[in-house]
C-alpha positions as CSV (number, residue, x, y, z in Angstrom):
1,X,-63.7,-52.4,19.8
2,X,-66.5,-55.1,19.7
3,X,-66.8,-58.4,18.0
4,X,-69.4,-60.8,17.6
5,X,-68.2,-64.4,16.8
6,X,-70.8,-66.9,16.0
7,X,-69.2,-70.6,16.8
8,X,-71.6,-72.3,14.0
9,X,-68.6,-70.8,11.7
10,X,-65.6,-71.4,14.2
11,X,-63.3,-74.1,12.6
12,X,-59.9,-74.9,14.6
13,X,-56.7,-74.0,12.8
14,X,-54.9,-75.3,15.5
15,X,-53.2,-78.8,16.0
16,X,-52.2,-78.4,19.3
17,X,-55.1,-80.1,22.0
18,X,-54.6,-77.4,24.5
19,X,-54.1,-73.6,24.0
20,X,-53.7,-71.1,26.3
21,X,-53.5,-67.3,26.6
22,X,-54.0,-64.2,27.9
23,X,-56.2,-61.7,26.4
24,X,-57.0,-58.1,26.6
25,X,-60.4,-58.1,26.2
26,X,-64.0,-59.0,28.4
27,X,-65.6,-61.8,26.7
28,X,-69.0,-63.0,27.1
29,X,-69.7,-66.2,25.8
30,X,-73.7,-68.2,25.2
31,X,-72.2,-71.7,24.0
32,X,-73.8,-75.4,23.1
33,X,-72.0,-78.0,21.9
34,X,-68.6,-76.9,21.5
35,X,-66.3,-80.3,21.6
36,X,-63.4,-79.4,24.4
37,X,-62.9,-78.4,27.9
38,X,-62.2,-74.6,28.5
39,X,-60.2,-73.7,31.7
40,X,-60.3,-70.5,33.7
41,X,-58.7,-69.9,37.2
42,X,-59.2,-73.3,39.3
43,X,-62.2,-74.4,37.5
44,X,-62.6,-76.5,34.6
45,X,-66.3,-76.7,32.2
46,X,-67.2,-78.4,29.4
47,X,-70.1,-77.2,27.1
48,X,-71.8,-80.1,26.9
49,X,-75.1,-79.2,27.7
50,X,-74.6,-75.7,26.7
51,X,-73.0,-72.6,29.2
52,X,-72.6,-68.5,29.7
53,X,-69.0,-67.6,30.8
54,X,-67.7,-64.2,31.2
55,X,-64.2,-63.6,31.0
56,X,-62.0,-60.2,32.0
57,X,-59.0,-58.8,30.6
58,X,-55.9,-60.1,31.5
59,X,-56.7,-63.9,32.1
60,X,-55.7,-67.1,32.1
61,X,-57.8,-68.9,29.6
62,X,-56.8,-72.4,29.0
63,X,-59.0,-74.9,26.2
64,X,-58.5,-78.3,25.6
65,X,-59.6,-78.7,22.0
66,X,-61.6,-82.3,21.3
67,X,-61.3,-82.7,17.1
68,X,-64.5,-83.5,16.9
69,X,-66.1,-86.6,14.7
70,X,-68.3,-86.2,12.0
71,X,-71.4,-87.7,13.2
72,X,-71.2,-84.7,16.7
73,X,-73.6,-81.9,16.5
74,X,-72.1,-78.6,15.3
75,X,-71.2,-76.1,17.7
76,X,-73.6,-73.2,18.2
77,X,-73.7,-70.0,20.2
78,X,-72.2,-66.4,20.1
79,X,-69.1,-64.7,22.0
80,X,-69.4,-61.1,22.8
81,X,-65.5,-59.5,22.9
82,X,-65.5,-56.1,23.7
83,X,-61.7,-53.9,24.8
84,X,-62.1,-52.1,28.3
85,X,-61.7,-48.7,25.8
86,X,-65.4,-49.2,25.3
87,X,-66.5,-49.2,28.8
88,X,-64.4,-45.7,29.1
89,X,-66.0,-42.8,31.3
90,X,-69.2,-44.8,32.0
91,X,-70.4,-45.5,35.4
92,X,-69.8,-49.3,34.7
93,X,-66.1,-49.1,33.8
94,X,-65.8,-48.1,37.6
95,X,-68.0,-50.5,38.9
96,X,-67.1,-53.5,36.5
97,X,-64.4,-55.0,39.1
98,X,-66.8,-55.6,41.8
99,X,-68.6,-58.5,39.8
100,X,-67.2,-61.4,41.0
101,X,-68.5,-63.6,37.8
102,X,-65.7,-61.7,35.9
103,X,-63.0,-63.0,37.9
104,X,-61.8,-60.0,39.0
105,X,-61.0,-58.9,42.6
């Protein structure tokens, strides 16, 4: 029901330069240095200088993956995916939609 991914140890298995998909989980990402372009709803961010996103279930999540050269810092950072399940019969589970930094309205 909860992960922990630390991006230090995320290698692309991917040769494709842009993914997309639709998850079923929250996410919520700390990230520096991670060599792409992530897309979610109308807005585009890079993690260039580092960024928090927070994703919710059922979204559009579009990343343009940069291969990145050896000489580039390593990515670093942790993303925090956790299913709705774990939220169940708390009093944020029936709050959660009203934060409007999930995406959700």
């Amino acid at each position: 029901m909860v992960s922990l991914v630390d991006y230090s140890q995320v290698e692309y298995q991917v040769e494709e330069e842009e993914i997309g998909w639709i998850q079923d989980l929250y996410f919520i990402g700390l990230k520096r240095d991670i060599q792409g372009k992530f897309r979610y709803g109308q807005k585009q961010y890079d993690f260039d200088e580092g960024l928090v996103c927070f994703v919710a279930p059922k979204q559009l999540i579009h990343v343009h993956i940069d291969k990145p050269a050896d000489n580039v810092t390593k990515p670093s950072g942790y993303l925090l995916a956790f299913h709705p399940d774990f939220l169940w019969n708390t009093s944020l589970a029936k709050t959660i939609h009203n934060y409007d930094f999930l995406g959700m309205m």
